[in-house]
C-alpha positions in Angstrom: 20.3 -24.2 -34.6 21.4 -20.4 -33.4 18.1 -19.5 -34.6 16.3 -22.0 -32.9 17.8 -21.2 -29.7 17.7 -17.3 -30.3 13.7 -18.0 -31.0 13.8 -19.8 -27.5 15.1 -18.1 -25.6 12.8 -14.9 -26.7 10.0 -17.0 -26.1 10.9 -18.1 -22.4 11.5 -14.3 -21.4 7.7 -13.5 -22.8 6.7 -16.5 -21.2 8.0 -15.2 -17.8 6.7 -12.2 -18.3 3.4 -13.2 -19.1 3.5 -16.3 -16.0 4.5 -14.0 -13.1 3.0 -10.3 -14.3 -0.7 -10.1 -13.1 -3.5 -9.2 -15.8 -5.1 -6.9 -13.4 -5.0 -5.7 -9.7 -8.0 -7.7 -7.6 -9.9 -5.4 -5.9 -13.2 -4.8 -3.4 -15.3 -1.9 -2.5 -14.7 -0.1 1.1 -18.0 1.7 1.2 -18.1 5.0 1.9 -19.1 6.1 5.7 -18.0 8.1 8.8 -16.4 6.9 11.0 -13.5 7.9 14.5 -9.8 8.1 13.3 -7.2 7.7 15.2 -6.8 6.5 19.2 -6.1 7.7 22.9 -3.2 5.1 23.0 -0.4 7.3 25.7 2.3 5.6 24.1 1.8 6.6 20.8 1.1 10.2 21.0 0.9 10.8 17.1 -2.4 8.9 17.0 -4.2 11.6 18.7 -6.9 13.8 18.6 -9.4 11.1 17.7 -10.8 12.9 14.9 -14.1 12.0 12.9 -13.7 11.9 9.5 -16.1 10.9 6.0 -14.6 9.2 3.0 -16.5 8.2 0.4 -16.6 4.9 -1.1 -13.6 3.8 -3.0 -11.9 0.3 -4.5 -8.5 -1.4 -2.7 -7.0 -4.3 -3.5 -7.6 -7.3 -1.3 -3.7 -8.1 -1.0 -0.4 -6.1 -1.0 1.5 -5.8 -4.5 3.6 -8.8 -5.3 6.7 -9.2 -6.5 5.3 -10.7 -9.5 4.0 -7.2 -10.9 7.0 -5.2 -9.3 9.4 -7.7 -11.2 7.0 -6.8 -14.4 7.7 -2.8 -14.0 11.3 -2.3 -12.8 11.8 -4.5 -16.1 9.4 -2.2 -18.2 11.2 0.6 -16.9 14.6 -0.2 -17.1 15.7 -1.0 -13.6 17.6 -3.5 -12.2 15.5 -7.0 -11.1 14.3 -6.6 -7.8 15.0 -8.9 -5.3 12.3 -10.9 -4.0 10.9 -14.3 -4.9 8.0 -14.5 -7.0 4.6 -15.3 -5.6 5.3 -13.0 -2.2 4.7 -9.8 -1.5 7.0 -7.3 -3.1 9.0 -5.2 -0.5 12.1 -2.7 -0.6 10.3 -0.7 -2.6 10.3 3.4 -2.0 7.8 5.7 -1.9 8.9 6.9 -5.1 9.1 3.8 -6.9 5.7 3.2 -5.5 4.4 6.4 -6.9 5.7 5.5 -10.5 4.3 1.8 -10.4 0.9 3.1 -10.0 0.9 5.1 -13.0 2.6 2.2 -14.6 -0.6 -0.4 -13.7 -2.9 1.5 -14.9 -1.6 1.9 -18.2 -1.4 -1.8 -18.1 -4.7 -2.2 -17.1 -6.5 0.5 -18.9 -7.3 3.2 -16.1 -6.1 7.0 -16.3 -3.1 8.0 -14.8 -3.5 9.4 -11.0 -0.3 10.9 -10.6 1.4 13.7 -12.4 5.0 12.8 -11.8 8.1 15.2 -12.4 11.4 13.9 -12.0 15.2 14.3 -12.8 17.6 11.2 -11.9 20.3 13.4 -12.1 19.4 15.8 -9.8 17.0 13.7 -8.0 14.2 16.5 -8.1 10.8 14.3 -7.9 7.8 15.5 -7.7 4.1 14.2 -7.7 1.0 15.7 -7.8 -2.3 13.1 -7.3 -5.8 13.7 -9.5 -8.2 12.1 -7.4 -10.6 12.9 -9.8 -8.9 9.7 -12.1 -10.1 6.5 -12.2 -6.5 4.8 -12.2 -4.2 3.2 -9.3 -3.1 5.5 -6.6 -1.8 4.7 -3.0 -4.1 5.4 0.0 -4.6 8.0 1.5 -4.2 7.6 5.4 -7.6 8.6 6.5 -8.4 5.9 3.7 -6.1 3.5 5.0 -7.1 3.5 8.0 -11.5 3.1 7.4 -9.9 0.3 5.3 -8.7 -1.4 7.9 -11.2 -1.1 10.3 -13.6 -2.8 8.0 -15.2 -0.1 6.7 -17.6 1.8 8.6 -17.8 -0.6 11.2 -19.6 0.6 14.6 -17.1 -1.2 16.8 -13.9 -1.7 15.0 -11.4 -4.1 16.1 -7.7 -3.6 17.3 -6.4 -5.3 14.3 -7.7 -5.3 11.2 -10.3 -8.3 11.2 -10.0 -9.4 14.9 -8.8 -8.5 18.4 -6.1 -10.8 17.8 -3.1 -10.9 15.6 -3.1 -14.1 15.7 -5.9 -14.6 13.4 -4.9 -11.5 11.1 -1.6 -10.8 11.0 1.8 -12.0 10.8 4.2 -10.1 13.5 7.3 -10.7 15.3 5.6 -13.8 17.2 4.4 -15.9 14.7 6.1 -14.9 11.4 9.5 -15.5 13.0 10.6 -13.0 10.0 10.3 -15.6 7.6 8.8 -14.2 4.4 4.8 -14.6 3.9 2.3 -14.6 1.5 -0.3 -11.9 1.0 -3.5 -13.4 1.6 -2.5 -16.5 4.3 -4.6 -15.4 7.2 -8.1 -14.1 7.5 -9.0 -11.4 5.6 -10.8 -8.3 7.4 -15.0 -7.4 7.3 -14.8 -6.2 3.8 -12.2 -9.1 2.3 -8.9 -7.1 2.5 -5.7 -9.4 4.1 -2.9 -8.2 5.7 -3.4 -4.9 7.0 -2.1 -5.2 10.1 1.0 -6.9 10.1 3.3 -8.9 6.9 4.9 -5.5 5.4 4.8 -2.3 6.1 3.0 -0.2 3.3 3.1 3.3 2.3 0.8 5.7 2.3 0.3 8.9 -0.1 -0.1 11.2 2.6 3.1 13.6 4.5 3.7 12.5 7.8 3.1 15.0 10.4 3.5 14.2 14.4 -0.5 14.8 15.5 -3.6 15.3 13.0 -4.6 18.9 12.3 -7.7 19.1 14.2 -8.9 21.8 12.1 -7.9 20.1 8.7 -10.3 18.6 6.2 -13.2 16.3 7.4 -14.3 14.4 4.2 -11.7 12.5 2.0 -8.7 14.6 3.6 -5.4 13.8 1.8 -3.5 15.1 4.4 -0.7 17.9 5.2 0.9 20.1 1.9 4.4 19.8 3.0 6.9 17.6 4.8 9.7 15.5 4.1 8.2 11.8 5.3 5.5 9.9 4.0 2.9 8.2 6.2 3.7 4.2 7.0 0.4 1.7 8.2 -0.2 -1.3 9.2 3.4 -2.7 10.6 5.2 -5.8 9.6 6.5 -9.6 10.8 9.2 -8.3 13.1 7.2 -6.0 15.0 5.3 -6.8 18.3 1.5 -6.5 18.3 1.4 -3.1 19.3 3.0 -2.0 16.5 0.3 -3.9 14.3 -2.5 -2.3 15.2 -5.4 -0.4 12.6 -3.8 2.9 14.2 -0.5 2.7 14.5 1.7 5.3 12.2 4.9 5.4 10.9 7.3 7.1 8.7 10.1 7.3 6.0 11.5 9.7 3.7 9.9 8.8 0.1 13.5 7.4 -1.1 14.0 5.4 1.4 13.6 1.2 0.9 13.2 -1.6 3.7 13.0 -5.1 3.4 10.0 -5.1 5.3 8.5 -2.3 3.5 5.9 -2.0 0.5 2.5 -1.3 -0.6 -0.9 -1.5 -1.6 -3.1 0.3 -4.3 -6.6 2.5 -4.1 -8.5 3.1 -6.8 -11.1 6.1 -6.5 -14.6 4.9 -7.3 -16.0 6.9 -10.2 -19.0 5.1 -11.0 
């Protein structure tokens, strides 16, 4: 009878496991173009100089990480369960841990590793350097973020991403009323992505710095070398609309966590 129950009990933990951990990432192609990044917008000086920038084409995944799959690697790696419910989007994760997950889905799924990752708990020394050269997982880049969200070298893009409404896009402050959502609820954008503006806040790979280096790189540019924050897009449900928008930027240092906050994966298109 121990046995039994031992044997049971093994099984319902694999079971879990194998019900809540996603086989792979789902993903669509942003197709590379050129396109304006960036806005005029007074209030938010960091958005300026409009810049115009090419990236070339690339795969994201159509919804933000869910808890699900973050459940799947802080137990693979040995952290402590993440709080969250399973079937929404994952969130409090930091830039860090968001780093280290990447590398950790696509040995799952079968794609090199992106990221070269040095670290030391004790000390807390991390360190990451990105191949962008590797097939595998990786977090966007802003400038890739961004053409993302706009649809994808769209001639006229829209304030949010998919429609010049939240309402039809995005879950902020108005309509969320901070109550946990779904990735994938509301309309998707032009190329079949959902909730960039709005739901969580996701990181970015890129340093934050306060205005774009106008003389920095114009195709596929993975932003500044040093800094102490990482770049933040697309807002979340407590915000106000302004703060949702396909420009807007934000920023944390890359151990910080946020209930609101979380991310999304890029893979670079090798084919």
């Amino acid at each position: 009878m121990h046995i039994f129950k031992s044997y049971l009990i093994i099984i319902l933990c694999f079971t879990s496991i194998s019900m809540f951990s996603q086989k792979s990432i789902r993903m669509v192609t942003a197709k590379g173009g050129t396109f304006q990044m960036g806005s005029k917008e007074k209030n938010f000086p960091d958005e300026s100089p409009i810049r115009t920038l090419t990236v070339k084409s690339f795969y994201i995944s159509q919804y933000e990480i869910f808890h699900d799959d973050y459940w799947a690697f802080c137990k693979a790696a040995g952290y402590a369960e993440p709080t969250g419910k399973f079937g929404l989007t994952a969130t409090n994760i930091s830039w860090q841990h968001a780093v280290m997950m990447c590398n950790w889905l696509s040995g799952r799924d079968g794609f090199q590793h992106a990221y070269t990752i040095n670290r030391d708990d004790k000390t807390g020394l991390f360190e990451a350097t990105c191949d962008f050269t590797k097939n595998g997982y990786r977090l966007p880049t802003e400038a890739e973020w961004e053409y993302a969200a706009r649809g994808a070298h769209r001639d006229k893009p829209s304030v949010y991403a998919g429609s010049n409404s939240p309402y039809n896009v995005a879950w902020f402050f108005e309509n969320a009323q901070s109550s946990e959502k779904k990735s994938g609820e509301l309309r998707p954008n032009e190329i079949g992505v959902y909730d960039m503006s709005g739901n969580i806040e996701e990181w970015c790979w890129d340093v934050y710095a306060e205005t774009y280096d106008a003389k920095a790189e114009k195709t596929n540019p993975t932003g500044p070398k040093t800094g102490t924050e990482r770049v933040i897009r697309g807002g979340s449900r407590r915000n106000k609309p302004e703060f949702v928008t396909v420009t807007r930027r934000q920023h944390k240092t890359p151990k910080e966590r946020d209930a609101y906050l979380g991310f999304r994966v890029v893979r670079t298109k090798t084919d």
